[in-house]
C-alpha positions as CSV (number, residue, x, y, z in Angstrom):
1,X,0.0,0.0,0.0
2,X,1.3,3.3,-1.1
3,X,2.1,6.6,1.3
4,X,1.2,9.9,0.9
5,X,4.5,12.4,1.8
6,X,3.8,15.9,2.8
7,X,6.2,17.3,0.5
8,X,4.9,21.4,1.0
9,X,2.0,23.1,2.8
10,X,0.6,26.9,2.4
11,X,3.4,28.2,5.2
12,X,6.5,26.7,3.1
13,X,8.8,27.3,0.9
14,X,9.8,26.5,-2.6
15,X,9.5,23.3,-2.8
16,X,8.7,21.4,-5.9
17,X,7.9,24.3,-7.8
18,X,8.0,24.7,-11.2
19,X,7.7,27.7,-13.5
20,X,6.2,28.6,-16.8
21,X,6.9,31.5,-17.9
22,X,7.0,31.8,-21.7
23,X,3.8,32.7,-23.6
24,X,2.4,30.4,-25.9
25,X,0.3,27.1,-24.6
26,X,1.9,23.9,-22.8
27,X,1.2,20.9,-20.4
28,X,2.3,18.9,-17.4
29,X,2.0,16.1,-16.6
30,X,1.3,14.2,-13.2
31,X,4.6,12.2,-12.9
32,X,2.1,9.5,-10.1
33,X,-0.6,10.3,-8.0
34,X,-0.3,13.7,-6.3
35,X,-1.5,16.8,-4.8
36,X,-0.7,19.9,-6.5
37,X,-1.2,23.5,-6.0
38,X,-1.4,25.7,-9.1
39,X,-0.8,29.5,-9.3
40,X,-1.9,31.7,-12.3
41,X,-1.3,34.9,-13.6
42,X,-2.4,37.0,-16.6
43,X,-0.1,39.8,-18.5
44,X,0.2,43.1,-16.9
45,X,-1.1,46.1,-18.7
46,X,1.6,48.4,-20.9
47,X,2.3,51.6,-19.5
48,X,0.5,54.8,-20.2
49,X,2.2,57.5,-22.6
50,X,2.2,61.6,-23.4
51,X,4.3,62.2,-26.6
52,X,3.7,66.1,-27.4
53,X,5.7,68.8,-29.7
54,X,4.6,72.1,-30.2
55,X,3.0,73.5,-27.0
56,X,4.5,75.0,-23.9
57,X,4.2,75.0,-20.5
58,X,2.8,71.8,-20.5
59,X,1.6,69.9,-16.8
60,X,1.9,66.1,-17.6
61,X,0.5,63.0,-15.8
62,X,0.9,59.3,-16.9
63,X,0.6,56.0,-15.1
64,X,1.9,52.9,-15.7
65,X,0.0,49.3,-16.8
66,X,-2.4,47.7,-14.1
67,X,-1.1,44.2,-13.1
68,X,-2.5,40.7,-14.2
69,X,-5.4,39.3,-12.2
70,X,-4.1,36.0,-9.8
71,X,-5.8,32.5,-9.5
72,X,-4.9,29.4,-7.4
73,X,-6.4,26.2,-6.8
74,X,-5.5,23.0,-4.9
75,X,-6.4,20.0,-7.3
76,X,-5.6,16.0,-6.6
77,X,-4.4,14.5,-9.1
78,X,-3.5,10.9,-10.6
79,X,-0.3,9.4,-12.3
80,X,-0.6,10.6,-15.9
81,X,-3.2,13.1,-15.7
82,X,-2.9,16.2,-17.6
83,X,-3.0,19.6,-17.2
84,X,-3.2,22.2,-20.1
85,X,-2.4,25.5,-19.9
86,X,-1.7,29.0,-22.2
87,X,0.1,31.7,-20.8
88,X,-0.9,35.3,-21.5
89,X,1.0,38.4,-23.0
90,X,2.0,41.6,-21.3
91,X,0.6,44.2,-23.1
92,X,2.3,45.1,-26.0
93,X,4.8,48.4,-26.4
94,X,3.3,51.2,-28.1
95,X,4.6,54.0,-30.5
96,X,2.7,57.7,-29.7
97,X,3.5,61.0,-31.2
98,X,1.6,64.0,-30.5
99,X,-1.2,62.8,-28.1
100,X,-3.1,63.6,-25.6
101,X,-5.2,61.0,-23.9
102,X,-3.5,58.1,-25.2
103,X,-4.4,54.4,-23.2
104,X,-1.8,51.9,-22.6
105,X,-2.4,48.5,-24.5
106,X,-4.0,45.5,-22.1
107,X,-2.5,42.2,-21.2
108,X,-3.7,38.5,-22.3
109,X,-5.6,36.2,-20.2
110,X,-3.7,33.1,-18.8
111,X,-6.3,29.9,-18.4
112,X,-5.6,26.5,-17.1
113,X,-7.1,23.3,-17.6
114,X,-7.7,20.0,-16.3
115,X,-9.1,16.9,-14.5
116,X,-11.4,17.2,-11.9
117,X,-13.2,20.4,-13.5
118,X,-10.2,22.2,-13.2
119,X,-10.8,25.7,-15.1
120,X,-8.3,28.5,-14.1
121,X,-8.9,32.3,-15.9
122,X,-6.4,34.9,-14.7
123,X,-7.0,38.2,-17.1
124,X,-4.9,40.7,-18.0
125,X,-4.4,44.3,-16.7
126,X,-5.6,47.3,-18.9
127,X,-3.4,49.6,-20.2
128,X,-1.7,52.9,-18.4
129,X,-3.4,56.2,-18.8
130,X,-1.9,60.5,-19.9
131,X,-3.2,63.4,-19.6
132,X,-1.7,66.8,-20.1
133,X,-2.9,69.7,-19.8
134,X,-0.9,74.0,-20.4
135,X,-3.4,74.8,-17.2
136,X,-5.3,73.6,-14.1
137,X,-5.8,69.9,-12.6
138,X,-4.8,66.7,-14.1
139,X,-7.7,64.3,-15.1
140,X,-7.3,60.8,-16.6
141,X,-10.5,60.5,-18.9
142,X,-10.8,56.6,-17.6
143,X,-9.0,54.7,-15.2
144,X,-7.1,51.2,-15.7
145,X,-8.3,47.9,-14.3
146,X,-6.2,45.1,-13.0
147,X,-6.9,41.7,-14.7
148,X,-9.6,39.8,-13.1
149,X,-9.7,35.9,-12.2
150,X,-11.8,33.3,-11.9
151,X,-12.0,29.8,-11.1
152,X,-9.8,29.2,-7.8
153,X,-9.8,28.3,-4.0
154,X,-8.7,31.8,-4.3
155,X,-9.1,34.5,-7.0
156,X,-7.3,38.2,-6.6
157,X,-8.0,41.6,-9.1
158,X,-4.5,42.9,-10.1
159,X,-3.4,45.9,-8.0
160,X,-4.7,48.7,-10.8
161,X,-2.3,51.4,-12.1
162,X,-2.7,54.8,-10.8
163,X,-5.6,56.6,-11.3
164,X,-5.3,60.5,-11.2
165,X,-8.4,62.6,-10.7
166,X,-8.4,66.1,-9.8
167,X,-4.7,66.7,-9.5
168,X,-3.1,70.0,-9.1
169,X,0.2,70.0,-10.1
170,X,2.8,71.3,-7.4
171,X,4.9,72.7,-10.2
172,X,3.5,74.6,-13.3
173,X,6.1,75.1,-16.1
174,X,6.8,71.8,-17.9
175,X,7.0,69.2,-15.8
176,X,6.1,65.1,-15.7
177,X,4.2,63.7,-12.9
178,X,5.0,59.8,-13.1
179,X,2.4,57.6,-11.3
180,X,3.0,54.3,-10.1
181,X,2.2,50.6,-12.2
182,X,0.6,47.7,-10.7
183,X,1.1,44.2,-10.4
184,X,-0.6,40.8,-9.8
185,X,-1.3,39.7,-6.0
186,X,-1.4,36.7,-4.4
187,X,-3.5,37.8,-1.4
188,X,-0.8,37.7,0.9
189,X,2.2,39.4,-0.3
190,X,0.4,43.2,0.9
191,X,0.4,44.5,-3.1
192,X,-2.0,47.5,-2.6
193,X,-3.6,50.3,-5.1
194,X,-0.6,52.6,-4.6
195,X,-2.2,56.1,-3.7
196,X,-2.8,59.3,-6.2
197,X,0.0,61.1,-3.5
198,X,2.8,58.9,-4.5
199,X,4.4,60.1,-8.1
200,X,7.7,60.7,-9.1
201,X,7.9,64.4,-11.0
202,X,10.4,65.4,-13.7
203,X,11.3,68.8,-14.9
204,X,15.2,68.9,-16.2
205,X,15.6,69.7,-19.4
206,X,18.3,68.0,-21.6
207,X,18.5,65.8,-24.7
208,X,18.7,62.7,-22.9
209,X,15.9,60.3,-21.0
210,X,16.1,60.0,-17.2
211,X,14.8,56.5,-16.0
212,X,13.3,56.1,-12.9
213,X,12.3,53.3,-10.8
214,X,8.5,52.5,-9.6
215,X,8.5,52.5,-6.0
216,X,5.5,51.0,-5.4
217,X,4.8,47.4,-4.0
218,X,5.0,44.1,-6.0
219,X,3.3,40.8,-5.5
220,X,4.9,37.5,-5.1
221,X,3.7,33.7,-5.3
222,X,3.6,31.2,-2.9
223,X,6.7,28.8,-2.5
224,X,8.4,30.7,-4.9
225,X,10.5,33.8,-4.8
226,X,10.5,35.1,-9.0
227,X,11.2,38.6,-8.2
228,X,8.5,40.2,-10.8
229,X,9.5,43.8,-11.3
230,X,7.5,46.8,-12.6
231,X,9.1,48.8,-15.7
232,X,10.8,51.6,-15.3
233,X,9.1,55.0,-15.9
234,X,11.3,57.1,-18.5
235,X,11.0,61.1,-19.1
236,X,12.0,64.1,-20.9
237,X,11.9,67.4,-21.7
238,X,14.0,69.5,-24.4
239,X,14.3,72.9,-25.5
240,X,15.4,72.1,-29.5
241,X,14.0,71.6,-32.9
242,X,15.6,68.4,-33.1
243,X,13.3,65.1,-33.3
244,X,13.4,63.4,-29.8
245,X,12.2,59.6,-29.1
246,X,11.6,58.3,-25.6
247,X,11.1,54.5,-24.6
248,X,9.4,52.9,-21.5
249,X,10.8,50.3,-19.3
250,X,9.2,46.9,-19.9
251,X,7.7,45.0,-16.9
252,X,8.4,41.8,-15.8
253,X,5.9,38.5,-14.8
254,X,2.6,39.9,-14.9
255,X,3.7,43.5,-13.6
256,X,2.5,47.2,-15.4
257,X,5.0,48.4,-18.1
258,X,6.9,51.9,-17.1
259,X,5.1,55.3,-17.8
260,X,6.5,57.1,-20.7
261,X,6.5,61.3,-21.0
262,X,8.5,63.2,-23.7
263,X,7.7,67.0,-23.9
264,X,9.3,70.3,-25.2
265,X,9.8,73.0,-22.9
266,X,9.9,75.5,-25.1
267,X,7.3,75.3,-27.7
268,X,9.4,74.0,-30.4
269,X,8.1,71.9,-33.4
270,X,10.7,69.3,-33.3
271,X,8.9,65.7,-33.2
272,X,8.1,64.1,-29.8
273,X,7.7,60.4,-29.6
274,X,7.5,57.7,-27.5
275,X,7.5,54.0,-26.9
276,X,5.0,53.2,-23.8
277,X,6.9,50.3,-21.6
278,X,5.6,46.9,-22.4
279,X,3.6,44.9,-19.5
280,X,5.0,41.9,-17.8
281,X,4.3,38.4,-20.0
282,X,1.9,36.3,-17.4
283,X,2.7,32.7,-15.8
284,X,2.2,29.5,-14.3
285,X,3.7,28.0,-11.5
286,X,2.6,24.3,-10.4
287,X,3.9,22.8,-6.8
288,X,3.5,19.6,-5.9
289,X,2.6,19.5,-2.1
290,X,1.9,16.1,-1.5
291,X,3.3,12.6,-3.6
292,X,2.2,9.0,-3.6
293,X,5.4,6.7,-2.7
């Protein structure tokens, strides 16, 4: 008569863990009769982009993508059975010029499949929002949605990227206000809505993009550490008739791409363009906490 071995249980570590984190659609197979616990995760949201020429004095605000929606479920299993899954997209980079309200593109669903009525959905997060404005508050015409889920012991919304409603910009001569992404969450890793008071503002001028990190909180898996990062948010502003091109920071496993802003700070006519940062592909991780021996 067969055991059963313990091999992980929700308060562990990695153990037996393994990762899928390429899009496209694959399988796994139960290697003998086991207990598995599988984690999914749909494609974060690209990042939201301003790319203007020709105006002065110019208040920006732009967020990046909304993360992937999270599902898990705890599913017996026997030796051989299958279990089918396709792993989502992050949502794809972006080229703007001369905008004004542009939305970032969305992520792809990741689904899973199986015995047992097994049926995992984790959707993708929207796309980042801009808004600019020569005067007043800052207004995002829509806000971004994290990915929902379905299917799970447990299903989580993506943490949304930021929206911005009613903002009055500190500064007011041709500046960037840079809001923060969002990411998946597992429920337990503390990945909140980051607040409309946390930004990152830019106002050098030079010929040259600055890059700067989103400081905002990530989720994480159970049993695994992946280390999913947000995109970096890039800006800049010029004072030239020279053409100028600005590209976001991809994100990373089912985390919002980096906001994007390229302005000219002195009316100019030279061409302002940008690439929005790509969102984070989604994933799949499948642990085997218990094995027949």
């Amino acid at each position: 008569m067969g055991k059963t071995r313990t091999l992980a249980d929700l308060t562990g570590g990695a153990v037996c863990t393994t990762l899928f984190k390429q899009v496209g659609s694959f399988e796994w197979v139960a290697p003998s009769d086991c207990t598995v616990v599988i984690q999914a995760v749909g494609g974060g949201g690209a990042g939201g982009v301003i790319a203007q020429d020709d105006l002065d004095n110019m208040e920006v605000a732009v967020s990046g993508g909304s993360g992937g929606g999270y599902s898990r479920k705890k599913v017996s299993l026997s030796s051989g059975d299958t279990i089918s899954f396709t792993i989502g997209a992050g949502g794809g980079s972006a080229y703007v010029q001369d905008n004004n309200n542009f939305v970032g593109n969305s992520g792809s669903a990741t689904t899973v499949t199986g015995p047992n009525s097994l049926s995992l959905t984790a959707n993708g997060g929207e796309g980042g929002r801009g808004r600019r404005v020569t005067s007043g508050v800052l207004t995002f015409t829509s806000q971004s949605a994290g990915g929902t889920a379905s299917g799970g012991d447990l299903n989580v919304t993506g943490t949304a990227g930021t929206f911005v409603s009613n903002f009055t910009p500190p500064f007011t001569n041709d500046d960037i206000y840079f809001f923060p992404a969002g990411s998946f969450s597992s429920g337990f890793d503390g990945a909140i809505t980051s607040p409309q008071t946390e930004y990152v503002h830019h106002n050098s001028v030079g010929n040259s993009a600055t890059l700067y990190d989103d400081p905002s909180s990530i989720g994480n898996i159970l049993y695994a550490n992946i280390s999913p990062e947000k995109g970096k948010m890039s800006g800049q502003i010029n004072v030239s008739t020279a053409s100028y091109q600005v590209v976001g920071q991809d994100g990373t496993l089912g985390c919002g791409g980096g906001a994007t802003g390229n302005i000219s700070g002195d009316g100019s006519t030279g061409s302002r363009t940008g690439w929005s940062g790509g969102g984070g592909a989604g994933f799949v991780a499948i642990t085997v906490v218990e094995i027949s021996i």
